[in-house]
N, C-alpha and C positions, 0 to 999 in steps of 0.2 A: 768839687775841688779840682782846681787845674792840676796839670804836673808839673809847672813849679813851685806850688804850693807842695804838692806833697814830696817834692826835692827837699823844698827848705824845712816840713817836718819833720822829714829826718835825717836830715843835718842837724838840727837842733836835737831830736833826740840823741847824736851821736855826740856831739859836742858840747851840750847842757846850754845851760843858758846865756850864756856868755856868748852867742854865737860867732861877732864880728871880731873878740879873739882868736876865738877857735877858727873861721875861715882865715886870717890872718895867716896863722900857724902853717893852715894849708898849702897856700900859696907861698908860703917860704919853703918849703922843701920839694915842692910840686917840682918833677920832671919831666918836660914836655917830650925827649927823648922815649921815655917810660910809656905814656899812654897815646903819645901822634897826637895830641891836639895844644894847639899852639900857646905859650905864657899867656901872649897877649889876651887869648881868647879867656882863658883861665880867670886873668885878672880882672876883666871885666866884669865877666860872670859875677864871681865872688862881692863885687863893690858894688853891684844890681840887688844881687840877691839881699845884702844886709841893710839893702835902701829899700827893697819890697818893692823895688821895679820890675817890670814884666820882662818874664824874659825872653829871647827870641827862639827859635827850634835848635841852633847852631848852639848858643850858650846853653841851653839844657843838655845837650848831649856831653858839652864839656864839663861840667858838673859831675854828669852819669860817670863820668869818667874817672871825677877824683870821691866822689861820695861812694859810690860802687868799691875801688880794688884800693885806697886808701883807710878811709874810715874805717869798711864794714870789707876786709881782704878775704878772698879764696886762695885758702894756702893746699897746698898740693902735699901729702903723704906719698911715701916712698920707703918700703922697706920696714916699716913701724916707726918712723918718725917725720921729722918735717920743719921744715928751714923756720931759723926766726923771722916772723916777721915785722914789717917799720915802723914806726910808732904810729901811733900811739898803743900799740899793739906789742910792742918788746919785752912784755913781762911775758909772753908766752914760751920766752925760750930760758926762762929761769927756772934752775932747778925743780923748784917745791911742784911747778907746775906743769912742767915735761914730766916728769914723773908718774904724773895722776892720769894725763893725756897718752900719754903712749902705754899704759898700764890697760887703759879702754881702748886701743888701736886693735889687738888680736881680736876683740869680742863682737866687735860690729863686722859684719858683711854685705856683700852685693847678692839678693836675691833674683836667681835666673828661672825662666819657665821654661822650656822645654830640652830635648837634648843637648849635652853641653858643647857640642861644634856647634850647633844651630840655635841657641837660649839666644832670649831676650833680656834685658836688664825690666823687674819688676818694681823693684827700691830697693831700701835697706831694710834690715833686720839686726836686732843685738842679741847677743844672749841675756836672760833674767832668772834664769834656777838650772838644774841638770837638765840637759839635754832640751832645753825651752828656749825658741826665740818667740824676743817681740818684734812686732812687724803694725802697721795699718791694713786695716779693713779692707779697703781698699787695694792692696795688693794680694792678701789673701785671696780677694773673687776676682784673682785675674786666672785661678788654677782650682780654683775649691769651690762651694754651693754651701747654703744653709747659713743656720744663725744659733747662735748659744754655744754649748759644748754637745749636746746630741743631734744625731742627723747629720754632724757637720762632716763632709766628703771630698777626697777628690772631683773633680770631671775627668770624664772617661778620659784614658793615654792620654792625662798631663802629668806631668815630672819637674818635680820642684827641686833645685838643688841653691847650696848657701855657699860663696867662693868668698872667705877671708881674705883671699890675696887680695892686689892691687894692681890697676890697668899699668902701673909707673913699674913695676918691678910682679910680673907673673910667674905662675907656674912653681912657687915656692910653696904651697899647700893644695892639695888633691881638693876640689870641692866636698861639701859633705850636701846628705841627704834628708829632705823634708819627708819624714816617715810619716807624722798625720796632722790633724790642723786639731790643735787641743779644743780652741776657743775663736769663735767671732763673735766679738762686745755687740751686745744688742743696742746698747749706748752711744758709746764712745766708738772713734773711728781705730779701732785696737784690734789685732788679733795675735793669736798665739800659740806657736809650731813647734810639735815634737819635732829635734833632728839626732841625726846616727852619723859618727867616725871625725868627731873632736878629739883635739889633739889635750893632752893636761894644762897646753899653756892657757888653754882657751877658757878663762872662769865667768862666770855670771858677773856683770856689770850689778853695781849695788844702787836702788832703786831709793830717791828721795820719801820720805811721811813727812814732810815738814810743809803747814799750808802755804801755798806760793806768796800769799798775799805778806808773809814775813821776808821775801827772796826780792823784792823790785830793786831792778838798779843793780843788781849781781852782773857780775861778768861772767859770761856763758862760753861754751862752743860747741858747733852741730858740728858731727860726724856724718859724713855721709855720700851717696856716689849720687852726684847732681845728674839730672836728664834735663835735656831742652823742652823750654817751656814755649810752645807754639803761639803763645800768646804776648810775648813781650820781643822785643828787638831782637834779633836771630843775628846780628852784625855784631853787639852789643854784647852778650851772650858768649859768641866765638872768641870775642878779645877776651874775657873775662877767664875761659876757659881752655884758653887757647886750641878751639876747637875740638877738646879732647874729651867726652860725657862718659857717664858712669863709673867716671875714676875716683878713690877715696880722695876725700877733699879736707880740712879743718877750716871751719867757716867761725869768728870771734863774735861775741855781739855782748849786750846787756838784755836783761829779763827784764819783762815790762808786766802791765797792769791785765787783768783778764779782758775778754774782749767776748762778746756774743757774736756768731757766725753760725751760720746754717749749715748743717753738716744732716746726710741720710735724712732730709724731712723734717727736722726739729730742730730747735735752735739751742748749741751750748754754750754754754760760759766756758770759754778755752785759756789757757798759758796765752801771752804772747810774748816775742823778743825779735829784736831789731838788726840781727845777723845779717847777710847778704839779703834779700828778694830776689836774685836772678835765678832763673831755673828752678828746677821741682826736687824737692828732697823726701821726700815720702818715707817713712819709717825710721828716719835719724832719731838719734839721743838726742837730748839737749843736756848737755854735762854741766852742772854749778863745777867753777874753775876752785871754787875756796874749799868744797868739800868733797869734791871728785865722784857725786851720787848724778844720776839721772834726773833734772825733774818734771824732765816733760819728752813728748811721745811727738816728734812732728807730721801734721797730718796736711796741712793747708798752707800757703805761698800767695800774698795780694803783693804786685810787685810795686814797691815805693810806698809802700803803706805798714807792712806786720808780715811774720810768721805766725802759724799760729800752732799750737801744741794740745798733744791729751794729759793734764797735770797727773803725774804721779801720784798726788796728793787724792787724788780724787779715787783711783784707782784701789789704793790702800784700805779704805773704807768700806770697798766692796771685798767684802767674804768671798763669792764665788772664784775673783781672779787672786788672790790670797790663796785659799785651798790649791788653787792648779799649781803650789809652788814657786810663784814670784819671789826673787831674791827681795825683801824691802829691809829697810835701815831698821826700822822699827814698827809696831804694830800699834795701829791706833783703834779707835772705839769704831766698831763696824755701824755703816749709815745705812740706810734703808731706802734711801734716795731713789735706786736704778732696781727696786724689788718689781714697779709696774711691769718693767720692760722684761727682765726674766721670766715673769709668771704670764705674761705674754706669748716667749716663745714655749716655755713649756706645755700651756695648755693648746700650742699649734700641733707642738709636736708630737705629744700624750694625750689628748683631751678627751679617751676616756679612760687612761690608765692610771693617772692620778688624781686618789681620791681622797689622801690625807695628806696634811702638810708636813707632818714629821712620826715617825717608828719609834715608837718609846720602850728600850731592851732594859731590863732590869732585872736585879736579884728577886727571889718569891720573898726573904728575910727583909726585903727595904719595898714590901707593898705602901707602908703608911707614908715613905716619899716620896714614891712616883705617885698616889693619888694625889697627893698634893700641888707637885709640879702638872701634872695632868688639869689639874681644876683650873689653875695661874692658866697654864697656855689656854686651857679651853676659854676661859673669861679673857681671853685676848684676839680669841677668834683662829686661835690654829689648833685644825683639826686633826686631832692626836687618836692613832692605831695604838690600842694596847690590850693585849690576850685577853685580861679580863671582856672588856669588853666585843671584842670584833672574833674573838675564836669562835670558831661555829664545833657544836658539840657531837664528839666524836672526830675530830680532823685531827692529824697527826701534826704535832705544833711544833714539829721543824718546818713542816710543807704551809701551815697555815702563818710560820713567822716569815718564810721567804716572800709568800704572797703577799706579805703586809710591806713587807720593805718596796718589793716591783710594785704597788700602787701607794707609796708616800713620793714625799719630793724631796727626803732626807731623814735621817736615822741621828736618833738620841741615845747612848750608852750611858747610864748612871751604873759608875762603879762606888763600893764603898768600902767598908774593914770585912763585912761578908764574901768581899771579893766577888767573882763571876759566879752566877749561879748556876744549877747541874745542867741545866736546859743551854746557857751560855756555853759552858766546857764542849758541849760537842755541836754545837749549829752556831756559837758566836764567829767562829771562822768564815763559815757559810755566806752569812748575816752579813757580814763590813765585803767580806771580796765581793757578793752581791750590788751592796751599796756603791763600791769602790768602780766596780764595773760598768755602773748605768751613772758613774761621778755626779754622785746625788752629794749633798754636804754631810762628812759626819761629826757629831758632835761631841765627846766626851766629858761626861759630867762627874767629876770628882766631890762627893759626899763625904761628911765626916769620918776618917778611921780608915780613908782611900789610903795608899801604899804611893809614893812619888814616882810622878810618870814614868821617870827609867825604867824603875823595877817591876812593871807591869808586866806580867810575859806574853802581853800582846802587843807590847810596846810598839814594835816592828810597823807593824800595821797602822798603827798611828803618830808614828814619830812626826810629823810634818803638819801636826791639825790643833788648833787652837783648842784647851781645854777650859773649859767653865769650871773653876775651882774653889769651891766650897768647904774646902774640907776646914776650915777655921769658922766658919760664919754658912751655916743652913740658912741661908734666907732665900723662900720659894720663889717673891716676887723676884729678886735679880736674877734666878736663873732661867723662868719668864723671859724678861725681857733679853736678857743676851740671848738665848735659842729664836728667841723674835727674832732679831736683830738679821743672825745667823742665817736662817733661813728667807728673809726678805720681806717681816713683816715688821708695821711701825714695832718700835720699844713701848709706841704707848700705847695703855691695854684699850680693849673694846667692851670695858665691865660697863654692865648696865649701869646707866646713869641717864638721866633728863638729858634731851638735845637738849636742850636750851643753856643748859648749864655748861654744857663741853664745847658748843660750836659758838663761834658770830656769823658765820655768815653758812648758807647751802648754798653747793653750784648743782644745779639744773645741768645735763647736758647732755648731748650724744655723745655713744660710743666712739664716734670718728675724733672728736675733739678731747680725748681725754688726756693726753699727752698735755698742750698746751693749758687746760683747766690745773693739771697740775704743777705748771710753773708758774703758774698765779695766785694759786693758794702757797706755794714756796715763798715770793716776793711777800706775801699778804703777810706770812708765816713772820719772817724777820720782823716785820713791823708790830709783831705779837697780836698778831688779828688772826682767831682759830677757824678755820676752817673743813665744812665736813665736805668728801668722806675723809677721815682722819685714818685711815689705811686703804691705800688706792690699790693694791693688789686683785681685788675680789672682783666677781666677776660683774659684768650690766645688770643682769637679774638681780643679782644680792643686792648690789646699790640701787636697783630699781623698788625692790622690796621693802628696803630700809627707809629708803623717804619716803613712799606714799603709805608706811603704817606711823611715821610719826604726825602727831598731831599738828595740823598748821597751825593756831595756836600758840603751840612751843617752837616757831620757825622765827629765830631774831631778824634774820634779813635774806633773802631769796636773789641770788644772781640766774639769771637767763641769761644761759652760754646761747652766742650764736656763732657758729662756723658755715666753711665752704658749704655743708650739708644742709646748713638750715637753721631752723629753732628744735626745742627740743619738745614744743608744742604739737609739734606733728604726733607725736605717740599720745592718744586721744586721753591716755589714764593723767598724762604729764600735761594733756592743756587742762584737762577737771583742776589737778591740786593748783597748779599756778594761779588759774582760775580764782580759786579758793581766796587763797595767802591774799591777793587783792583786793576781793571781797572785804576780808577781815583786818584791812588797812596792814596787813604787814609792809615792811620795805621791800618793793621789788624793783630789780634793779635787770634792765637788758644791756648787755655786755657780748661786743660787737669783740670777736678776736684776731689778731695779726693776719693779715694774707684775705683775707674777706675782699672779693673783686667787688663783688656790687654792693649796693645800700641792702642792706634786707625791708621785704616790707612783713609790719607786725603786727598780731592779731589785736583786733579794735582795741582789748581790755588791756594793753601795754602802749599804746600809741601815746598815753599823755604821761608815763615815767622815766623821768630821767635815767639818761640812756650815758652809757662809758663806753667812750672808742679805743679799742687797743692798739689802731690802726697808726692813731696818733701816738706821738711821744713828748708832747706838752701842752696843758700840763701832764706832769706824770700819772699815768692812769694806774697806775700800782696807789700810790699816796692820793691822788682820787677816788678812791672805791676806799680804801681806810679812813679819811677824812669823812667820807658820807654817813659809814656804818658810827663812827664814834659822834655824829652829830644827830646822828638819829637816835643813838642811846642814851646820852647827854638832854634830848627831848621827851624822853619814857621816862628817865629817872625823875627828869624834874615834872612831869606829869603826873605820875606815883607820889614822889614827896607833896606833890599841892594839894 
């Protein structure tokens, strides 16, 4: 795509459809005064562009000039507010919505690194709960190491401080201090910093649950202290900002459609919105103007093309950044989506201290319901610590319930009308500040005859944690599945059943490609095509176990993943079964994945099956591999029936 093609896309996105009014429009109040480039050139420009005439270097830059600080303005804060700006943009100085905007002014800042005569500008950060900013990833490791919420460190004599003022009006607030790095999204480009010496005016900005795909076409605006972006016009750039970087800015746009970009190695489905392109905004809000919530995190800048954003929406879903105290609007049903990437970092960071998935505490008067919940998680695949079984005989069972908490990956409280049991009353304390301490998830299970949250007199300790509340309706499997969820395993169980009955299709594959395998069974997923493993958590071994003791046989259709690495035939047990499945006329399918530089060459017994490139994007190779499996079942059925 040239650049004046991606001028006149977004101009159009700025303008809708109508384009050749809406330039119109432009060129009537256009001040050549205002931006140094001349009517004439202006007008030309505009009457090329909506004839889809080429345009020359001269006209594109006059464009840049009124599509840039017209359509999509960089408006300059000062003081916590900030000048109206021209249309089409003049509703941003009406009441209802100065109000919402300068209510988020105190809460965003400029993150600096090092001593504060000598700091550099890192990006922005906002606050999201007490004493919690969000920030990007990406600025985080411009001062910090690691990934997840354990391990995660400074680097030696770095010093992170958050200055709410503004370059336009300083020295009105003392910087405050990055005291530790809660969280780096093993996902998303996200992280998330304790800070110390907020003023009261300073509240947590309120976080969108609403999925984006309801929000397109909103009018937005990023908060944020722009830096020069070494990759676009540095001339261009200066007018826009009139030389002046990492000052707070209000930048106006409309919310647009998700967009897939490569981010850390993997490719996400991100926010996008149509705000400025110039310069780098790293860690701004993206503000919905109609309901004054966040709903997007910005992490990425293609200039002339999109911003791109981490959806709030997305974030909400995951449990883990939920527990750290993110302020959100609402609480939505927790997804299981981002459980690979956690139980990833966890097993780098613990691999051998975590040995159950959840610490199951309970009254001795409510054994008949933790067995129960016990059997539910266990027939789900999460492997549950509980005295009965894991106490070792004669061990003092405070010292044997603490050890069980330091090797789970999070802790279950079933409370009930029995209340805390005697064993509770004096090591339940122990138990959660243990839990609390190594910020493992904890979960409280309210059982019939529970006492309401308030009144707990452990309350304290759990005022801020999502409870699983049964106390009207005992039913084991839901609270299964929400502790699943909780913890970062599918909601759907792992009871024994026939493959053949739960999956359509097996992926074959290496460890290197499991990331990607897993957004192919996602896409496959939508189109209601089941694919195994149906909880990607577990480790290579477990998944390596699990197919070669299922019967080829019972395999409906067989994908051979190939990545950078190779096939997955190199592991001599994984060419025998593939082997096999061909033998016994299953469907086997080789499935070439994104990023793949060369052609692979493939062992003789897959050389003449139809092969899916994911390399290509038409046809769509998602609805290609769906289309195959449902004509090859459509071929068994009516096979069967005849």
């Amino acid at each position: 795509m040239t650049k004046s093609d991606r001028i006149k896309r977004m101009l159009s996105s700025a303008e809708g459809p109508d384009l050749k009014t809406g330039l119109y429009e432009i060129s009537r109040v256009f001040d050549s005064n205002e931006s140094g480039v001349s009517t004439e050139i202006v007008s030309r420009s505009l009457e090329k562009l909506s004839e889809n005439a080429e345009l020359t270097s001269e006209e594109q830059v006059a464009l840049e000039a009124i599509v840039l600080p017209r359509l999509r303005p960089v408006v300059t804060i000062c003081n916590g507010t900030y000048s109206t700006p021209p249309p089409p943009w003049e509703q941003l100085g009406e009441w209802a919505i100065r109000r919402k905007l300068e209510a988020c002014i105190p809460s965003v800042g400029r993150i600096n690194v090092g001593q504060h005569t000598q700091s550099t500008c890192g990006g922005t950060g906002f606050l999201v709960g007490a004493n919690l900013l969000m920030t990007n990833r990406n600025v985080a490791e411009i001062f910090a190491d690691g990934l997840g919420t354990e391990n995660v460190m400074f680097r030696n004599e770095q010093i992170a401080t958050v200055d709410f003022d503004d370059e336009n009006a300083p020295n009105i607030k003392s910087p405050v201090t990055v005291t530790r790095v809660v969280m780096i999204h093993p996902y998303w480009d996200m992280a998330l910093l304790q800070v110390e010496g907020l003023s009261p005016q300073q509240i947590p900005l309120t976080l969108s649950a609403v999925a984006p795909e309801g929000l397109e076409d909103r009018d937005i605006a990023l908060i944020s202290h722009p830096a020069q972006d070494p990759r676009s016009d540095l001339q261009l750039q200066d007018r826009i900002f009139s030389g002046v970087y990492h000052a707070m800015r209000l930048q106006p746009g409309k919310l647009k459609v998700r967009r897939k970009i490569e981010s850390y190695g993997r490719t996400v489905d991100a926010l996008t919105h149509d705000t400025s392109t110039v310069g780098l905004h790293s860690g701004a809000p993206v503000i919905d103007l109609s309901s004054g919530h966040v709903v997007g995190l910005q992490f990425a800048t293609q200039y002339l093309d999109a911003n791109y954003a981490v959806p709030m929406y997305d974030l909400v879903r995951d449990p883990r950044v939920v527990d750290a105290g993110v302020n959100f609007a609402s609480q939505v049903e927790a997804d299981s989506k981002y459980a690979w990437a956690w139980q990833k970092v966890m097993r780098r960071d613990r691999p051998e201290a975590i040995q159950y998935d959840v610490f199951l505490s309970y009254n001795a008067r409510d054994m008949a319901a933790a067995t129960e919940i016990v059997g539910e998680l266990e027939r789900r695949g999460v492997k549950t610590w509980v005295d009965v079984a894991q106490l070792v005989p004669g061990e003092s069972y405070a010292q044997g319930a603490l050890n069980g908490v330091q090797a789970s990956g999070s802790v279950a409280l079933l409370i009930a009308g029995s209340g805390l049991g005697p064993w509770q009353n004096q090591e339940f304390y122990s138990v959660v500040y243990e839990a609390a301490r190594n910020q493992k998830s904890i979960i409280p299970i309210l059982l019939p005859g529970a006492p309401e949250p308030g009144s707990l007199e452990v309350a304290p300790l759990l005022r801020n944690l999502k409870y699983v509340d049964c106390r009207k309706d005992l039913d084991f499997d839901r609270i299964a599945k929400e502790v699943s969820a909780v913890i970062g395993h599918s909601a759907d169980s792992q009871i024994a059943e026939p493959a053949v009955d739960r999956f359509d299709i097996f992926h074959c594959f290496l460890e290197a490609d499991r990331e990607q395998v897993w957004e192919i069974a996602e896409g496959l997923g939508r189109l209601k095509v089941r694919s195994w493993p149906g909880v990607w958590d577990r480790s290579q071994d477990q998944l390596l176990h699990e197919l070669l003791s299922t019967p080829t046989q019972r395999i409906p259709a067989l994908a051979v993943i190939i990545g950078n690495s190779g096939g997955p035939w190199a592991n001599d047990q994984l060419e025998s079964f593939i082997w096999a499945c061909v033998e016994q006329d299953r469907l086997v399918i080789p499935l070439i994945l994104p990023g793949v530089s060369r052609d692979p060459t493939l062992p003789v017994f897959l050389r003449r099956k139809s092969m899916i490139d994911f390399r290509k994007t038409t046809p769509n190779p998602i609805t290609q591999l769906a289309n195959m499996l449902s004509a090859d079942h459509g071929k068994n059925a009516e096979a069967t029936n005849g």
